[in-house]
Backbone as XML, in Angstrom:
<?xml version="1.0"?>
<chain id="A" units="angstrom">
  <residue number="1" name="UNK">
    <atom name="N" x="75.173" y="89.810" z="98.914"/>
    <atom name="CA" x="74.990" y="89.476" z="100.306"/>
    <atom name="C" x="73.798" y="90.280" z="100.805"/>
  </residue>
  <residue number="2" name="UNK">
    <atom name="N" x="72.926" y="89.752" z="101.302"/>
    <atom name="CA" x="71.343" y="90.208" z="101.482"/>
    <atom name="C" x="71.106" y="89.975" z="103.134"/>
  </residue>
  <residue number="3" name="UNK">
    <atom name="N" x="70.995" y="91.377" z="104.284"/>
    <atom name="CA" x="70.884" y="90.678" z="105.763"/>
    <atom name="C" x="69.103" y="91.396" z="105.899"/>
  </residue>
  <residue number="4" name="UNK">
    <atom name="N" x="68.379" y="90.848" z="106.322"/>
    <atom name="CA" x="66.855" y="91.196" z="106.663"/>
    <atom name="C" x="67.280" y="92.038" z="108.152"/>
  </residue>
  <residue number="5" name="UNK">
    <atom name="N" x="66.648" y="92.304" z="108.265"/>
    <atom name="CA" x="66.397" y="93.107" z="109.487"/>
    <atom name="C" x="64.968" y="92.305" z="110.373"/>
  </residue>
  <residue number="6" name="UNK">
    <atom name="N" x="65.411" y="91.649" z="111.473"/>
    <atom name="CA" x="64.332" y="90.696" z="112.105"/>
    <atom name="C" x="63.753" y="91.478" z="113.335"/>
  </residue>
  <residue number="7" name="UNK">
    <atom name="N" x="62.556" y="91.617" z="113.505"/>
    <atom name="CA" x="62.131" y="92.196" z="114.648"/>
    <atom name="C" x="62.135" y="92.330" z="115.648"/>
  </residue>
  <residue number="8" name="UNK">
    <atom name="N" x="62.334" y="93.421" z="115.915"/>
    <atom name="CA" x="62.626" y="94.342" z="116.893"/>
    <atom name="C" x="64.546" y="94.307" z="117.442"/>
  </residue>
  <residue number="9" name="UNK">
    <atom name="N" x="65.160" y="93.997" z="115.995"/>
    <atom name="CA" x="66.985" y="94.053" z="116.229"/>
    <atom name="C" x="67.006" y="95.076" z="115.521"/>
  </residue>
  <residue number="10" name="UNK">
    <atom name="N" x="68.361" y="95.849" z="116.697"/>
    <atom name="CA" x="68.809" y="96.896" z="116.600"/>
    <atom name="C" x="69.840" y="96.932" z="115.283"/>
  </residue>
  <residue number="11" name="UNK">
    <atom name="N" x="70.215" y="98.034" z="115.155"/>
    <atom name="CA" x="70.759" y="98.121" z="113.815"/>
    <atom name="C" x="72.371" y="97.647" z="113.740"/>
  </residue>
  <residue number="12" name="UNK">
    <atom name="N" x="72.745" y="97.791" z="115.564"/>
    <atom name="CA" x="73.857" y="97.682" z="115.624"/>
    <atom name="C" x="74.027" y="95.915" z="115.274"/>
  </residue>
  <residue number="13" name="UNK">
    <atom name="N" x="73.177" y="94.740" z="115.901"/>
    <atom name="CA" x="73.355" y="93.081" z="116.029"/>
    <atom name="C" x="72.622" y="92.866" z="114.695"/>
  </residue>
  <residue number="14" name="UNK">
    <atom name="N" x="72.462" y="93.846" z="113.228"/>
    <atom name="CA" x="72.279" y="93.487" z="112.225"/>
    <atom name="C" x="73.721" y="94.146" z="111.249"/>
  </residue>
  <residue number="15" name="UNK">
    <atom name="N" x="74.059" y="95.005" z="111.809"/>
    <atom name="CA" x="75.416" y="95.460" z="111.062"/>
    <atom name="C" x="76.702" y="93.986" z="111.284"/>
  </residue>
  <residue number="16" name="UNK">
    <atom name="N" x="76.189" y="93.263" z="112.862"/>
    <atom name="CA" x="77.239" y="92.348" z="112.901"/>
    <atom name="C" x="76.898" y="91.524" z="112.126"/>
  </residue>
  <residue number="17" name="UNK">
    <atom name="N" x="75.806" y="90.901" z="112.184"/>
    <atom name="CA" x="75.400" y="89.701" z="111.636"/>
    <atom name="C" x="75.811" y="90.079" z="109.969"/>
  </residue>
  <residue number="18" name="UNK">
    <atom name="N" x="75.828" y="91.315" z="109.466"/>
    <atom name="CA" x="75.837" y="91.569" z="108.021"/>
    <atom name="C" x="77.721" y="91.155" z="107.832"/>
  </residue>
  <residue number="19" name="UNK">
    <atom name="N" x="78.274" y="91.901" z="108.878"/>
    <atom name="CA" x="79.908" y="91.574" z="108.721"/>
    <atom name="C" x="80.532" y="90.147" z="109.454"/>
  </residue>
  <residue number="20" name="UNK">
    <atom name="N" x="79.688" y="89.403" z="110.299"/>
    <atom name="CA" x="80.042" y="88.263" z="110.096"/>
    <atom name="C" x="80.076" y="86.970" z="108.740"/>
  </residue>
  <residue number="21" name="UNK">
    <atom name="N" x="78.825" y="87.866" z="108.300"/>
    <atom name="CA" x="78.129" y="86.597" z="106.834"/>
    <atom name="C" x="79.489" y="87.099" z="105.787"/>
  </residue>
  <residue number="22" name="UNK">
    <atom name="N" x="79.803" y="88.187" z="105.905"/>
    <atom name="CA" x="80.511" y="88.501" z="104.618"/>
    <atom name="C" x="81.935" y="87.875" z="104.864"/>
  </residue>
  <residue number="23" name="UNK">
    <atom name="N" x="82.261" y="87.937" z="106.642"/>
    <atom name="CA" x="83.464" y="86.960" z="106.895"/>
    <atom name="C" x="83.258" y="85.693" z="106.653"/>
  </residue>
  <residue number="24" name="UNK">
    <atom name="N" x="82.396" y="85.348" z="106.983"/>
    <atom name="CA" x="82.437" y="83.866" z="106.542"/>
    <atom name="C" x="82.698" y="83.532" z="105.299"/>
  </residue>
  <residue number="25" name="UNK">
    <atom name="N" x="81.811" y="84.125" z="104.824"/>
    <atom name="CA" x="81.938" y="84.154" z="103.002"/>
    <atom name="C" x="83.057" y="84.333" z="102.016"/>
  </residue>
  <residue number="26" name="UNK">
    <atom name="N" x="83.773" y="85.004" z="102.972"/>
    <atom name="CA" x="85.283" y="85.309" z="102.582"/>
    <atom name="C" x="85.369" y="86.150" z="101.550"/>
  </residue>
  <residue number="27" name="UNK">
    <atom name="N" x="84.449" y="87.333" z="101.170"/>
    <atom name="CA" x="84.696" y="88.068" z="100.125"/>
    <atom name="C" x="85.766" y="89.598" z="100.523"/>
  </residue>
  <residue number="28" name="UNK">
    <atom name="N" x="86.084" y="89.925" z="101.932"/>
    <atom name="CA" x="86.860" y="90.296" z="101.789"/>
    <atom name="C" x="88.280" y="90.242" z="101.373"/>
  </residue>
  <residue number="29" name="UNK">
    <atom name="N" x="88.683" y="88.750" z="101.968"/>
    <atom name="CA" x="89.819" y="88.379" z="101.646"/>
    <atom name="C" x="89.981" y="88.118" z="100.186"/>
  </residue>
  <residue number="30" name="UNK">
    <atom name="N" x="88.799" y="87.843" z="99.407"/>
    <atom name="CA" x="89.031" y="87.662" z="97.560"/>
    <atom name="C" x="89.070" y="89.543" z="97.579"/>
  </residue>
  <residue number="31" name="UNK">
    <atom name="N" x="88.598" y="89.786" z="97.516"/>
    <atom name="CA" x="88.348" y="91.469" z="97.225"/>
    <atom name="C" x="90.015" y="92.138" z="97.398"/>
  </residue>
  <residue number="32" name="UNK">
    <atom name="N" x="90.588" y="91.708" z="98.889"/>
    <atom name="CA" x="91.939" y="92.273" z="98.653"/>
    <atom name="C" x="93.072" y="91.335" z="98.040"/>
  </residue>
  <residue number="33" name="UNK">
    <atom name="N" x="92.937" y="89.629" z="97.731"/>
    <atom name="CA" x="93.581" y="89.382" z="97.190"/>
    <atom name="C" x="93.758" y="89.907" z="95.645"/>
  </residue>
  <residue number="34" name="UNK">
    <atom name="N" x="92.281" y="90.281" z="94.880"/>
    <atom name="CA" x="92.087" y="90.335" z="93.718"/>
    <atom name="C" x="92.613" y="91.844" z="93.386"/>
  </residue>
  <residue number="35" name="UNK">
    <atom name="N" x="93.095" y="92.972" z="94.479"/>
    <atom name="CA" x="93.143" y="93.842" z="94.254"/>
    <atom name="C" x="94.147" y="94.435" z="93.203"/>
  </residue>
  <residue number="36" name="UNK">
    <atom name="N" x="95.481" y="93.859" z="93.401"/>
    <atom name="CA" x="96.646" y="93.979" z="92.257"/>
    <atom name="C" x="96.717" y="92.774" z="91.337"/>
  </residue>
  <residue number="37" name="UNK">
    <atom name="N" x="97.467" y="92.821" z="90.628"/>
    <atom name="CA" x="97.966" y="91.573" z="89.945"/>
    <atom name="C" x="99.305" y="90.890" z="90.218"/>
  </residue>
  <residue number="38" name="UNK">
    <atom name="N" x="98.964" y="89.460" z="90.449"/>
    <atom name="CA" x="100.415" y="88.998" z="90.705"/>
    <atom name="C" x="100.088" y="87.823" z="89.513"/>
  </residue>
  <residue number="39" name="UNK">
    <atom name="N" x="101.735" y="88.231" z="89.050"/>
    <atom name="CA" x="101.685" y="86.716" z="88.175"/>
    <atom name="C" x="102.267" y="85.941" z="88.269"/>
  </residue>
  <residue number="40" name="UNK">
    <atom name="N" x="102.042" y="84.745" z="87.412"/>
    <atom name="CA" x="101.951" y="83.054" z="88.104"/>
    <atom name="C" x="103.345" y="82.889" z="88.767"/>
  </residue>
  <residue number="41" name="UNK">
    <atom name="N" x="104.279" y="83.675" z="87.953"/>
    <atom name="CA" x="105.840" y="83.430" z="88.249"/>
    <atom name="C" x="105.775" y="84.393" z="89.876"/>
  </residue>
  <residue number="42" name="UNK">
    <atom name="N" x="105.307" y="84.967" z="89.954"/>
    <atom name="CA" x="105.386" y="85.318" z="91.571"/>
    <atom name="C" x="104.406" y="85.003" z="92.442"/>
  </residue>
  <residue number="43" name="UNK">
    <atom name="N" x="103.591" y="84.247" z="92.005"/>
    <atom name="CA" x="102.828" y="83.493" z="92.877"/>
    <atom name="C" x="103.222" y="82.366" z="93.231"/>
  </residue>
  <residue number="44" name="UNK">
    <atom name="N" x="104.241" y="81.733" z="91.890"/>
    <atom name="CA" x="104.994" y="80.144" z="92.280"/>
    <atom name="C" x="106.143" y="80.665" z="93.359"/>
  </residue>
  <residue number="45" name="UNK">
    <atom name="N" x="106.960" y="81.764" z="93.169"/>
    <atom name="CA" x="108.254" y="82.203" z="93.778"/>
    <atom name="C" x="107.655" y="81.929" z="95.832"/>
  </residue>
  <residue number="46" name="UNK">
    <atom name="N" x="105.990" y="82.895" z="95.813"/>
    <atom name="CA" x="106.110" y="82.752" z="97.034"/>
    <atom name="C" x="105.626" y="81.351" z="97.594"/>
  </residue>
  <residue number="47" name="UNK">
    <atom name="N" x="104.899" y="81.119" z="96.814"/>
    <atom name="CA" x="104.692" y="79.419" z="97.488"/>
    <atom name="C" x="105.801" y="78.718" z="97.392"/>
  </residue>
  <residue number="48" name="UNK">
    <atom name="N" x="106.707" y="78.815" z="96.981"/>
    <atom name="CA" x="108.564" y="78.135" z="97.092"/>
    <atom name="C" x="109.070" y="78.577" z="98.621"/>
  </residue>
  <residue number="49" name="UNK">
    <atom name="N" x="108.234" y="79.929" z="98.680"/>
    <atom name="CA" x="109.410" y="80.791" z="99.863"/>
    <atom name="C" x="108.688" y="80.275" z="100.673"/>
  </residue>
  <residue number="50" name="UNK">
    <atom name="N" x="107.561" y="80.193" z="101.367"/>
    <atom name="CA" x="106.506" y="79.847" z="102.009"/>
    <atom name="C" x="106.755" y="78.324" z="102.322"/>
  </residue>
  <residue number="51" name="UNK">
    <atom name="N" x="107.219" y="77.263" z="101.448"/>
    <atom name="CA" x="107.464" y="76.012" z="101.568"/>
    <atom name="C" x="108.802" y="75.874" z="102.407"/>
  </residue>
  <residue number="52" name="UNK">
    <atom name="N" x="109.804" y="76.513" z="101.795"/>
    <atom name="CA" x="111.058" y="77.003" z="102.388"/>
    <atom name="C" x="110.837" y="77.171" z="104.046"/>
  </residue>
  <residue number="53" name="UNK">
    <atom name="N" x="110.237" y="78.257" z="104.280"/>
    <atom name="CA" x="110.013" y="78.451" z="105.824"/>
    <atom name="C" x="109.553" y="77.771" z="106.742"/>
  </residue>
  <residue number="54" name="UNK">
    <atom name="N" x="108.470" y="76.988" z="105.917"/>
    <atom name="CA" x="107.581" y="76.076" z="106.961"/>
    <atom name="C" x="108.978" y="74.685" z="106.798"/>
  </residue>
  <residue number="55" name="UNK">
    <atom name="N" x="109.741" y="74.264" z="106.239"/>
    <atom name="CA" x="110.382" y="73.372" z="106.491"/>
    <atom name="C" x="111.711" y="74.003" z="107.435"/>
  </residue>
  <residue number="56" name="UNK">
    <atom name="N" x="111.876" y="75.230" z="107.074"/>
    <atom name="CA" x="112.705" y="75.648" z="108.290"/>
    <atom name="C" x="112.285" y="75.059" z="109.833"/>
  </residue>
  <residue number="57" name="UNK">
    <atom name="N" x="111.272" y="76.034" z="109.877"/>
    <atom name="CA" x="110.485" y="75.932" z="111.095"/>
    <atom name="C" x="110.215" y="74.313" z="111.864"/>
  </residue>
  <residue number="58" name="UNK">
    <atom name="N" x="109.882" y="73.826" z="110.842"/>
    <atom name="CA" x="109.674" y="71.935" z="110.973"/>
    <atom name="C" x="110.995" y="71.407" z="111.989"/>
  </residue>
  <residue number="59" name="UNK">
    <atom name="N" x="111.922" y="71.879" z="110.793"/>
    <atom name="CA" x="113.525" y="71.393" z="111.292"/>
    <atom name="C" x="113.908" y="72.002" z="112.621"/>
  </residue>
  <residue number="60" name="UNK">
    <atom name="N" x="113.695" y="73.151" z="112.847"/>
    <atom name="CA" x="113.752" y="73.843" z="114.281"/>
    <atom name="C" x="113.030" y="73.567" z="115.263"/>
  </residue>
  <residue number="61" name="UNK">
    <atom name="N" x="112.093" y="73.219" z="114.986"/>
    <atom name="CA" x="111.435" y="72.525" z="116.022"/>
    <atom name="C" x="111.960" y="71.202" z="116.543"/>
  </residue>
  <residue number="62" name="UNK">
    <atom name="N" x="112.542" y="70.238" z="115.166"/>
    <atom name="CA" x="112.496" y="69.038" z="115.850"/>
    <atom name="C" x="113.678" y="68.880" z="116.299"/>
  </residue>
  <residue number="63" name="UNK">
    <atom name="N" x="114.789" y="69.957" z="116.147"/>
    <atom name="CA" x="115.953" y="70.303" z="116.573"/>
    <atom name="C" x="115.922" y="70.811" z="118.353"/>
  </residue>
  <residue number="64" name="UNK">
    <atom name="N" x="115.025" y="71.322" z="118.636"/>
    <atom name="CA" x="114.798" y="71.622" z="120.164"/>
    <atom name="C" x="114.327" y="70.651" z="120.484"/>
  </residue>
  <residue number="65" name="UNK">
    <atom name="N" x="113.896" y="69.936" z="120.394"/>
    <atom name="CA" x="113.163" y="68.865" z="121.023"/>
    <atom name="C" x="113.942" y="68.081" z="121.425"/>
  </residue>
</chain>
């Protein structure tokens, strides 16, 4: 990730522009996903649990309604 420094910007609206590009880019979020190891069997477990909830939630909703 490469930010120029354009003339006459302060260091502070080039530090953003440097941590917006890298948000966009999404390398923080790979950086802390990649940080431990999860394996496949607990990566399937939470996308089960995760599926689980959001159909909770679905059902509760259409239950108030």
């Amino acid at each position: 990730m490469q930010v120029t420094l354009r003339q006459g910007e302060t260091f502070e609206s080039l530090l953003k522009r440097f941590r917006s590009a890298v948000a966009k880019h999404g390398i923080i979020s790979d950086y802390k996903r990649h940080q431990s190891f999860i394996s496949k069997s607990q990566k399937l477990r939470a996308k089960i649990q995760r599926a689980q909830r959001k159909r909770m939630l679905k059902a509760a909703r259409r239950a108030a309604a």
